[in-house]
C-alpha positions as CSV (number, residue, x, y, z in Angstrom):
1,X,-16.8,25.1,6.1
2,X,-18.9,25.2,9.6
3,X,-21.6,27.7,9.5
4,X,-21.6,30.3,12.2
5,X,-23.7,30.3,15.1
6,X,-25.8,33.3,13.6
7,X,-25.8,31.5,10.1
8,X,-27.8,28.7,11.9
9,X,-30.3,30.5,14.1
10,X,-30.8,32.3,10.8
11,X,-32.1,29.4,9.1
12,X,-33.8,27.3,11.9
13,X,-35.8,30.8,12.1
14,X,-36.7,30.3,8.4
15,X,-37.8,27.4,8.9
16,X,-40.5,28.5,11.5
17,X,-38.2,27.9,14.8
18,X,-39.6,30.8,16.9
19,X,-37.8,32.4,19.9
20,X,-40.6,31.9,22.7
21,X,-41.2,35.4,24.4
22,X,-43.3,35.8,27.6
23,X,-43.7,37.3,30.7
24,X,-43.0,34.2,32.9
25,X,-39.9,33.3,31.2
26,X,-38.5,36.5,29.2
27,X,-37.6,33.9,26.2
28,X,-35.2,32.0,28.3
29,X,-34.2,29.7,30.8
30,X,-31.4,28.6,33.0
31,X,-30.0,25.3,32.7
32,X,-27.0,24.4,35.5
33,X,-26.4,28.1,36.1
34,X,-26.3,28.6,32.0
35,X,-28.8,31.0,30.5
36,X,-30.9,28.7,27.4
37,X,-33.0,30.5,25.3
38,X,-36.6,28.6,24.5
39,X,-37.3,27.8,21.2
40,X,-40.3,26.6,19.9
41,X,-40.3,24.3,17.5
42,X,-42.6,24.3,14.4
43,X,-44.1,20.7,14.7
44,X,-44.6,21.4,18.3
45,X,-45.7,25.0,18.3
46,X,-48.4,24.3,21.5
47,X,-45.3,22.9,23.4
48,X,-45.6,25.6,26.8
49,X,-41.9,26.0,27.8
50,X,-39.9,25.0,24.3
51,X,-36.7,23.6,23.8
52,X,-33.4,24.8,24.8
53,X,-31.4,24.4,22.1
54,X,-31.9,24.3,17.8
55,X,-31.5,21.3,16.2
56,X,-27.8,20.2,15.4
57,X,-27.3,20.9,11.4
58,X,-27.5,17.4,10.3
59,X,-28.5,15.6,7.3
60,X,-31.6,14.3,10.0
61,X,-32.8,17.9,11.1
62,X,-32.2,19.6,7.5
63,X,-34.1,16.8,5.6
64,X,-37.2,17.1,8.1
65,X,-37.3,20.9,8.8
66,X,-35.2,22.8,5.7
67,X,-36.0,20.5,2.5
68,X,-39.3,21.3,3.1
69,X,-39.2,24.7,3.0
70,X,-37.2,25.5,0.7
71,X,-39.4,23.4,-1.5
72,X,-42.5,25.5,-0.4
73,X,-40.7,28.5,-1.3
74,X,-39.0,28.0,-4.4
75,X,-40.8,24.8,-5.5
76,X,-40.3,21.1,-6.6
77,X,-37.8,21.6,-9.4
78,X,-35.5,23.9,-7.8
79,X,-35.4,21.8,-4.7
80,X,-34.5,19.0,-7.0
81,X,-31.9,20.6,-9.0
82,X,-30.0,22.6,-5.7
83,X,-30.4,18.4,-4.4
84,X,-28.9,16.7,-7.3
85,X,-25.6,19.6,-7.0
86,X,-25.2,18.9,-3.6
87,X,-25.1,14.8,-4.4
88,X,-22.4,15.6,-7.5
89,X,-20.7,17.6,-5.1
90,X,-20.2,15.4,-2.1
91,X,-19.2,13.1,-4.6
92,X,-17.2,14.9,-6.7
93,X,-15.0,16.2,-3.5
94,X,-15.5,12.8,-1.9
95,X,-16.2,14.0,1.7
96,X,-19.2,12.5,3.2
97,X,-17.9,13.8,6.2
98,X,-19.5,17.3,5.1
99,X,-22.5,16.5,3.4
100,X,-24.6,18.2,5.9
101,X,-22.6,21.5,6.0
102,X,-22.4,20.8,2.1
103,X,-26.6,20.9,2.4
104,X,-27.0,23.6,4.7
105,X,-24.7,26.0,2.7
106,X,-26.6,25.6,-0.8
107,X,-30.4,25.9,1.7
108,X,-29.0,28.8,3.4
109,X,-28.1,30.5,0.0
110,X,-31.5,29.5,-1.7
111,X,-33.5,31.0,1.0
112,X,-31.5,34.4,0.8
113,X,-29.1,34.0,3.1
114,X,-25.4,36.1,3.4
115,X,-22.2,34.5,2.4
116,X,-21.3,31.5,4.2
């Protein structure tokens, strides 16, 4: 199942993504006459204007930004076990094709999220 739109912001924000409020730029720009939001991103958090868009919800972006934290905040273990139950599941349902919505579902949950 796709996570919703809110579902993601949700967990890039716990994952120290921060919606970049100023006075110049009121936390957004426009891009081709669409209003973007600037986000800043936690390995660039000195970055002046951000980024327009989170990161897709990938196997990439989770791994890098979402593993880690959830490993910070429940700890090695946990992270290893909620890990080895998403492998047996991809495999178990053999779709690869979902492994990264698989991932973020069992994250999102972990760190306190609402239903998926």
């Amino acid at each position: 199942m796709k996570p919703s739109d809110k579902q993601v912001q949700w967990l890039w924000e716990q994952c120290g993504f921060k919606l970049k409020e100023d006075w110049k730029r009121k936390g957004y720009h426009y891009e081709r006459t669409v209003k973007c939001p600037n986000w800043i991103y936690p390995d660039n958090p000195y970055w002046e204007y951000g980024e327009s868009h989170l990161p897709r919800i990938d196997l990439n972006s989770l791994f890098k930004y979402a593993v880690p934290k959830l490993e910070n905040r429940i700890g090695y273990k946990e992270t290893f076990k909620l890990l080895t139950t998403w492998v047996a599941r991809i495999l178990e349902d053999n779709r690869f094709e979902d492994s990264a919505d698989y991932l973020f579902e069992l994250i999102y949950k972990a760190l306190g999220g609402k239903e998926c």
